[in-house]
C-alpha positions as CSV (number, residue, x, y, z in Angstrom):
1,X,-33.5,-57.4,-40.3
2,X,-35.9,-57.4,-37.4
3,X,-36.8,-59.5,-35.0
4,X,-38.7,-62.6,-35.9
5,X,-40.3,-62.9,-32.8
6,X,-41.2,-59.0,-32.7
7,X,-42.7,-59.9,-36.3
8,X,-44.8,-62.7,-35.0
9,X,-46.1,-60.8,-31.9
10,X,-49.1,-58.9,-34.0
11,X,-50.6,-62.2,-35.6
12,X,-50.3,-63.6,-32.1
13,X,-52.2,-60.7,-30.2
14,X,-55.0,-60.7,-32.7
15,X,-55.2,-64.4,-32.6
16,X,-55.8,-64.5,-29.3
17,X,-58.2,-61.3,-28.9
18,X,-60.0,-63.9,-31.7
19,X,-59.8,-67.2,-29.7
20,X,-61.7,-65.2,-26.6
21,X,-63.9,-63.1,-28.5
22,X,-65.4,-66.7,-29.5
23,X,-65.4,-68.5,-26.2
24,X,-67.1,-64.9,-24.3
25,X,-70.5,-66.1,-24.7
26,X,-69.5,-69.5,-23.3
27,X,-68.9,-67.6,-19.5
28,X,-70.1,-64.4,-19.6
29,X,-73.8,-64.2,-18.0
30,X,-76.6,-61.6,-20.6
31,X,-76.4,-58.6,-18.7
32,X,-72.2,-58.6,-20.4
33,X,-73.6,-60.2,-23.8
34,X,-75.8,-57.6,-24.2
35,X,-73.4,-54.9,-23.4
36,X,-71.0,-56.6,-25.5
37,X,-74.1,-56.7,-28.2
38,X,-74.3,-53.3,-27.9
39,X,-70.9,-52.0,-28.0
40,X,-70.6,-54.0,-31.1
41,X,-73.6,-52.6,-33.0
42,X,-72.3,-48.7,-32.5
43,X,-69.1,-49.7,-33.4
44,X,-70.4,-50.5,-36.9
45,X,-72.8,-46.7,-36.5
46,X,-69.1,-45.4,-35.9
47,X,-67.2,-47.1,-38.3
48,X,-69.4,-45.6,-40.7
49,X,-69.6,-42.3,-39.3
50,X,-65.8,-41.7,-39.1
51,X,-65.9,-42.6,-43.1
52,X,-67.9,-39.5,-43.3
53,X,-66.6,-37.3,-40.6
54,X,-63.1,-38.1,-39.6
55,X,-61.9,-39.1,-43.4
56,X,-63.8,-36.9,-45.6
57,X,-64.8,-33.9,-43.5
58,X,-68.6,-33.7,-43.7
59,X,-70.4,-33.2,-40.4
60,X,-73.4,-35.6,-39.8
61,X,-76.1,-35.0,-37.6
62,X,-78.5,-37.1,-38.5
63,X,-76.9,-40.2,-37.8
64,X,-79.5,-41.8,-35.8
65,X,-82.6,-41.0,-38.7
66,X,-80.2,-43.8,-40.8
67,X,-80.0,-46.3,-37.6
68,X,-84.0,-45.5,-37.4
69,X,-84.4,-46.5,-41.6
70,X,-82.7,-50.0,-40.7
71,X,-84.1,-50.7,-37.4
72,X,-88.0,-50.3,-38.5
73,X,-87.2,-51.4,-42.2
74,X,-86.2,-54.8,-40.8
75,X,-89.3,-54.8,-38.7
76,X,-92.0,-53.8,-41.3
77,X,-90.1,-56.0,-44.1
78,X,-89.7,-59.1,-41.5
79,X,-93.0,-58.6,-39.4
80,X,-96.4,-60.1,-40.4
81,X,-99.7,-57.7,-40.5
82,X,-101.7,-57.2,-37.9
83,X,-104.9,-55.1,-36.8
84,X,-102.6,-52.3,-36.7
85,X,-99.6,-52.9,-37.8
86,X,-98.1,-53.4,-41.5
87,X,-95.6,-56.4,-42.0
88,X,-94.2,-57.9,-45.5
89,X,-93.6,-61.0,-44.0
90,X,-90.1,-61.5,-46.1
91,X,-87.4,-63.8,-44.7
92,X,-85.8,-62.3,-41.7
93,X,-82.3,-63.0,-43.2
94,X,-83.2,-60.9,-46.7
95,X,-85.5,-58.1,-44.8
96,X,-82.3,-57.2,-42.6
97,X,-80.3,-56.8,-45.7
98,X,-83.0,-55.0,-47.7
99,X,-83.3,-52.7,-44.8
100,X,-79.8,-52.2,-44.9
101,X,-80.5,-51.2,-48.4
102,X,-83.1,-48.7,-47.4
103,X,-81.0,-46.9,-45.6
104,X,-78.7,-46.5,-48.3
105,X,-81.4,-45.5,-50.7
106,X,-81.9,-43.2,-47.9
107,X,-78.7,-42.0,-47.7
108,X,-78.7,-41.4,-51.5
109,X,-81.9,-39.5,-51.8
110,X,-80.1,-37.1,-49.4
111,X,-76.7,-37.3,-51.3
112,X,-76.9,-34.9,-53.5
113,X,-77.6,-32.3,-50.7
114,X,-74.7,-33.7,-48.9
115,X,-72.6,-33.7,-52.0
116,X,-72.8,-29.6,-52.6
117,X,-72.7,-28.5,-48.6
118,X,-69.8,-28.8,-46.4
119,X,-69.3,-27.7,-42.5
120,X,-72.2,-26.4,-40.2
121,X,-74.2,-26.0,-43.4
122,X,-74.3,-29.6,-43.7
123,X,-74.8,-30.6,-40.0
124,X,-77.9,-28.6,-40.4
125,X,-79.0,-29.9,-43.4
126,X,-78.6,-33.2,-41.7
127,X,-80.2,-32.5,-38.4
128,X,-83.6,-31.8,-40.2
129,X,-83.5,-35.4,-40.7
130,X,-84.0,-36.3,-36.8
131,X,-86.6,-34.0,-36.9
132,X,-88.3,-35.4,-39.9
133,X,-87.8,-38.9,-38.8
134,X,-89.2,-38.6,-35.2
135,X,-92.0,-36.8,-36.7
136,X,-92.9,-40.2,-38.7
137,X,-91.8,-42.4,-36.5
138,X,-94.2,-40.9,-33.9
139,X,-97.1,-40.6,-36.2
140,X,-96.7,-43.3,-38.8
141,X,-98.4,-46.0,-36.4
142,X,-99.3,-48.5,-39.4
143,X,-95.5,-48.7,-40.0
144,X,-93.9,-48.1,-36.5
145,X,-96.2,-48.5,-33.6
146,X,-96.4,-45.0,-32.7
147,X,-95.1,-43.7,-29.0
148,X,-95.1,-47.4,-28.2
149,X,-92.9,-49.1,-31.0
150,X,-93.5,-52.1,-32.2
151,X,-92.2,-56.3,-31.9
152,X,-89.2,-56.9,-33.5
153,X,-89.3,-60.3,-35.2
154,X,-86.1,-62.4,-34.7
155,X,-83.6,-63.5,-37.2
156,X,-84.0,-66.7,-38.7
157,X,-79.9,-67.9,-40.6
158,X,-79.4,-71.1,-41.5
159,X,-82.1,-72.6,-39.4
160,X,-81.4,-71.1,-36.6
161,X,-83.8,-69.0,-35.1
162,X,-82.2,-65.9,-32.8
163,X,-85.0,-65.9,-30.0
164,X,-85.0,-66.8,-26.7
165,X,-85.4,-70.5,-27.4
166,X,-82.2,-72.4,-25.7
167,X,-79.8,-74.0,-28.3
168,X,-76.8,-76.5,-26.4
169,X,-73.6,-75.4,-27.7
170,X,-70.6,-78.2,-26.1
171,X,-73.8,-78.3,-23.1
172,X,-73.9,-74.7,-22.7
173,X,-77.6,-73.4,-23.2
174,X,-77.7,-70.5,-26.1
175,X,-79.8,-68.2,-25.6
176,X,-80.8,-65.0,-28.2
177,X,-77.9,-63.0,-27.1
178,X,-75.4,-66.0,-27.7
179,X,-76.3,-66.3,-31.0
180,X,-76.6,-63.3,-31.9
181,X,-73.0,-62.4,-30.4
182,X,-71.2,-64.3,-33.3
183,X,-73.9,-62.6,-35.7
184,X,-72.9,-59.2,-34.0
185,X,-69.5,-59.9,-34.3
186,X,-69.0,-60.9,-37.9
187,X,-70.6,-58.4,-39.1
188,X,-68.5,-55.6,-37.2
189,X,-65.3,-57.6,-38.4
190,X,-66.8,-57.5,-41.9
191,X,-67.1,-53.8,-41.6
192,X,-64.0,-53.0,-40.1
193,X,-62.1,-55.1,-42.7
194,X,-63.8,-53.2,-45.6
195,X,-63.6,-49.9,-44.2
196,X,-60.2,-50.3,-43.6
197,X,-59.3,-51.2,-47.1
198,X,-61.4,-48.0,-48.0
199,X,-58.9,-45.8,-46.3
200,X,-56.1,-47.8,-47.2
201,X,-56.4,-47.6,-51.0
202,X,-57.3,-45.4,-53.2
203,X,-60.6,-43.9,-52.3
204,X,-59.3,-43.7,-48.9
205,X,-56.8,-40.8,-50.2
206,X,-59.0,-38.8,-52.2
207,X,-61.4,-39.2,-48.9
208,X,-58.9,-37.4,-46.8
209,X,-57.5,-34.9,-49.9
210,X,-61.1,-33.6,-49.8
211,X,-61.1,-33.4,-45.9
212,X,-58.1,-31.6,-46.0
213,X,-58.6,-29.3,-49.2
214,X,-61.2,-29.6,-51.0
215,X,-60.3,-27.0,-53.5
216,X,-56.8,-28.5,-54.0
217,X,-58.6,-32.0,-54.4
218,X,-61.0,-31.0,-57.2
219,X,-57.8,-29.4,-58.9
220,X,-55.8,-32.6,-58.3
221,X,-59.3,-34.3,-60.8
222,X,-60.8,-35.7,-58.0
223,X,-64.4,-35.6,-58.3
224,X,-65.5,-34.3,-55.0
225,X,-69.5,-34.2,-55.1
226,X,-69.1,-37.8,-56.5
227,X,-66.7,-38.9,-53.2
228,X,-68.9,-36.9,-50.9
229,X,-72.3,-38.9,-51.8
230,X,-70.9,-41.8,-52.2
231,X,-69.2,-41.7,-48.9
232,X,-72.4,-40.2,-47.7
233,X,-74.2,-43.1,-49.3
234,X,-71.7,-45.9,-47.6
235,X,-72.2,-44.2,-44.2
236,X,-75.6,-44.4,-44.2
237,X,-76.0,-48.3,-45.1
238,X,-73.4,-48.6,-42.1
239,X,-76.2,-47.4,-39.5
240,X,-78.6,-49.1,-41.4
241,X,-76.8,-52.4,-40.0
242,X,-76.4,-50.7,-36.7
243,X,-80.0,-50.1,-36.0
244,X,-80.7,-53.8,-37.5
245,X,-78.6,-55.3,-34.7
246,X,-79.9,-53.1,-32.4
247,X,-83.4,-54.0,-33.2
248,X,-82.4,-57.2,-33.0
249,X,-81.0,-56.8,-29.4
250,X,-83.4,-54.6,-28.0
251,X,-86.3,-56.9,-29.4
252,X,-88.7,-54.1,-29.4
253,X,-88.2,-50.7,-31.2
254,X,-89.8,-47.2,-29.6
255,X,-89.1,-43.9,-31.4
256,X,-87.3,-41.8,-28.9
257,X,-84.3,-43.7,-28.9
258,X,-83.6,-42.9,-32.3
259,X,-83.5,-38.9,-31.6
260,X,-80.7,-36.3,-31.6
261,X,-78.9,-37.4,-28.6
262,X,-78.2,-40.4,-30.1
263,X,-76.7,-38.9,-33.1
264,X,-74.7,-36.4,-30.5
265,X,-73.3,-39.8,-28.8
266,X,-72.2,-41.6,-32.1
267,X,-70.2,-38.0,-32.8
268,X,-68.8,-38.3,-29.0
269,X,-67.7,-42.1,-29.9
270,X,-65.5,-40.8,-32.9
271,X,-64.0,-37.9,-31.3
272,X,-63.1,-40.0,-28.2
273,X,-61.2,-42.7,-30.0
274,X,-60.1,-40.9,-33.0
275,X,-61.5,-39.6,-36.3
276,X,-60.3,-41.0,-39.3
277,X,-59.4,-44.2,-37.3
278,X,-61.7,-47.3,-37.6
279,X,-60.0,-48.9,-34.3
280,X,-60.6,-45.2,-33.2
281,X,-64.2,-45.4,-33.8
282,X,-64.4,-48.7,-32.2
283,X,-62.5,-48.1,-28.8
284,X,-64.9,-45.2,-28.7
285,X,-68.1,-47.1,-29.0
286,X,-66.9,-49.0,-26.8
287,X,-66.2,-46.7,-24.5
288,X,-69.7,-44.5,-24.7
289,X,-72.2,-47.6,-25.4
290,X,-70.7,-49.4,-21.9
291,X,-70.7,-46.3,-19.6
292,X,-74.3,-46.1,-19.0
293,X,-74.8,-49.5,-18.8
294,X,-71.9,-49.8,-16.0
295,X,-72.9,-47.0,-13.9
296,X,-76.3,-48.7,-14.1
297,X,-75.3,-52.2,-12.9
298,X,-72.7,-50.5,-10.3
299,X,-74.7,-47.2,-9.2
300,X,-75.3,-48.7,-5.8
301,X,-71.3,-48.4,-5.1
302,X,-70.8,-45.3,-6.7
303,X,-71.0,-42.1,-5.3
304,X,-73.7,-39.6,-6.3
305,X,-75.1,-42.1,-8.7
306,X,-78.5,-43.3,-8.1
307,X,-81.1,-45.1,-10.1
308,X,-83.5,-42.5,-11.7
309,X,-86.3,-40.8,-9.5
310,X,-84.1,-41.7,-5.9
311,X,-82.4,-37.8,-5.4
312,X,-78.9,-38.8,-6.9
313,X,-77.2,-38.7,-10.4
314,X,-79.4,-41.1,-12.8
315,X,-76.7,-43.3,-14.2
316,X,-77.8,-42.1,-18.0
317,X,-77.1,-38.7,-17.2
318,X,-74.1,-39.4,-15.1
319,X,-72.5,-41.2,-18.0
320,X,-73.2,-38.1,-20.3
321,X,-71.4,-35.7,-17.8
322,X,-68.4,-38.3,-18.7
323,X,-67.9,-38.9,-21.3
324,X,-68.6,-34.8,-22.4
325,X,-65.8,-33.9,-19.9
326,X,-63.9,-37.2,-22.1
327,X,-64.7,-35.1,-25.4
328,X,-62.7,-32.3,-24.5
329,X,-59.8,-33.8,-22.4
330,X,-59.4,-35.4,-26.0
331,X,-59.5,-32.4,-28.0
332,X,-57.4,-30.9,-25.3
333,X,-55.3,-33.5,-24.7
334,X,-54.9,-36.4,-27.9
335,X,-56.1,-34.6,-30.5
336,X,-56.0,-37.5,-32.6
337,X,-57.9,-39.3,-30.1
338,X,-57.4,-42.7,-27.5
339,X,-55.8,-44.6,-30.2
340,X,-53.4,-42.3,-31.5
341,X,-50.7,-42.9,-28.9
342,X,-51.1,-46.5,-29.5
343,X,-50.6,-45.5,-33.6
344,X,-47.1,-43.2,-32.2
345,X,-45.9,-46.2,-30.8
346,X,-46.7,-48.8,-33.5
347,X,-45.1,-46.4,-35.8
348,X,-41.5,-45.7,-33.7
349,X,-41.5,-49.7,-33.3
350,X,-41.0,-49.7,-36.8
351,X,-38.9,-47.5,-37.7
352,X,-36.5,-48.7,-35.0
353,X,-37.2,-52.1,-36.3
354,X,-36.0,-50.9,-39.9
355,X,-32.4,-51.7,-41.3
């Protein structure tokens, strides 16, 4: 029999991660909310994208076209018309999730591509989307702004309104990236929870019987074009809800974020912390969505890093350097990614734990 306490110690770590996850907006100051904010947001990208990539096999490179279909679907369903611009004027709460929607119509109109194509085929098939997308996203102005973007309207739950307008929380002023933290974080906790009952059950299997062999899989009866555009389907409506909360945090969208770097990051995140993982995916966002922003906020300490346009290392390009040399000290190293050792050790607990 093992150990009560030994038993009790996982419950206990998770409650507490819990307990200060909720009291962080309480002390931290924006500049670490909207880190947070944004670590938080690609995690959800790269829970979705390790669904596709690291449990079923099929290489995405158009990623960041999905996080584009939710960011400006929330803004054109949420935000009013102008002289310019076209706005449904919907409620902010029911725009976000129809744009969430979008993306997985999105995701479905390309499924049946992404159902019949495997490997480097696929990647390519997929990275005509950036190219399509930045294409409108540059020249659709009614819809997007153009070069310069366009307003993102703020959320409105529960009569709350996400803007900058203070709420007192227990006398501690709320500001947009307070409230949007807890919004932010149950929405990642949401998608973790599901995707990891995904992979747990029985879908999850097939999933990774198709990554492994797909040949063997179809002969086993499962229905691979069917898994592949659904999963294809499921990963897309996962970025749609990344680039709503991005939108939402950024408060303004512009085109050239959503390009092929991005898409080239969100594949860095799930190599670094492990494909097929959904902590994997996470510790990786983590890990490249802070980066830039801490080599930013610290480049005056650091050596050969700069700000941009001063002779040095801009901290953007600096952090891409890293985490590339991170990519393949993983594949080198942890094959299975950050997380995996962590997995090894969970797993040896347990068997020395068992009678």
């Amino acid at each position: 029999m093992s150990d009560p306490i030994k038993r009790l110690r996982r419950p206990a770590l998770w409650t507490a991660g819990a307990v200060l996850l909720l009291a962080l907006p309480f002390y931290l100051d924006r500049f670490w909310l909207q880190a947070g904010l944004f670590a938080m947001a690609a995690a959800i990208g790269a829970i979705g994208l390790n669904l596709l990539t690291g449990s079923t096999g099929q290489l995405s490179m158009g990623h960041a076209f999905f996080l584009a279909v939710g960011a400006y679907g929330y803004c054109v369903l949420a935000g009013d018309s102008t002289g310019t611009l076209t706005g449904l004027n919907l409620p902010s709460w029911l725009a976000a999730v129809l744009a969430v929607a979008l993306a997985g119509v999105a995701g479905g109109l390309f499924s049946p591509i992404a159902g019949r194509l495997q490997g480097a085929y696929l990647g390519i098939a997929t990275l005509a989307l950036i190219f399509i997308g930045q294409h409108v996203l540059f020249n659709a102005h009614d819809l997007t702004g153009g070069f310069n973007g366009r307003d993102v309207p703020p959320l409105s739950l529960f009569g709350v309104t996400f803007d900058e307008s203070e709420l007192l929380v227990a006398a501690v002023p709320f500001g947009s990236a307070e409230k949007l933290w807890y919004v932010a974080l149950l929405a990642l906790a949401g998608c973790a929870l599901f995707a990891r009952g995904v992979l747990r059950g029985r879908p999850g299997r097939a999933m990774n019987a198709i990554r492994d062999h797909r040949i063997a899989a179809g002969v086993l009866g499962v229905p691979v074009a069917r898994y592949r555009a659904g999963v294809f389907v499921l990963s897309s409506m996962y970025a749609g809800l990344a680039g709503v909360l991005l939108a939402l945090v950024f408060q303004r969208t512009v085109p050239e974020y959503f390009g092929m770097i991005l898409s080239l990051e969100y594949l860095a995140m799930i190599v670094i912390g492990g494909l097929g993982s959904v902590a994997g995916a996470v510790v990786g966002a983590v890990f490249v969505s802070l980066l830039p922003q801490l080599l930013t906020r610290y480049s005056d300490a650091l050596p050969l890093v700069s700000a941009p346009g001063t002779g040095g290392v801009a901290p953007g390009e600096a952090s891409r350097y890293l985490y590339g040399a991170a990519v393949v000290a993983v594949v080198l190293f942890l094959p299975g990614g950050l997380v995996r050792p962590a997995f090894r050790r969970r797993k040896t607990t347990t068997s020395e734990e068992s009678p």
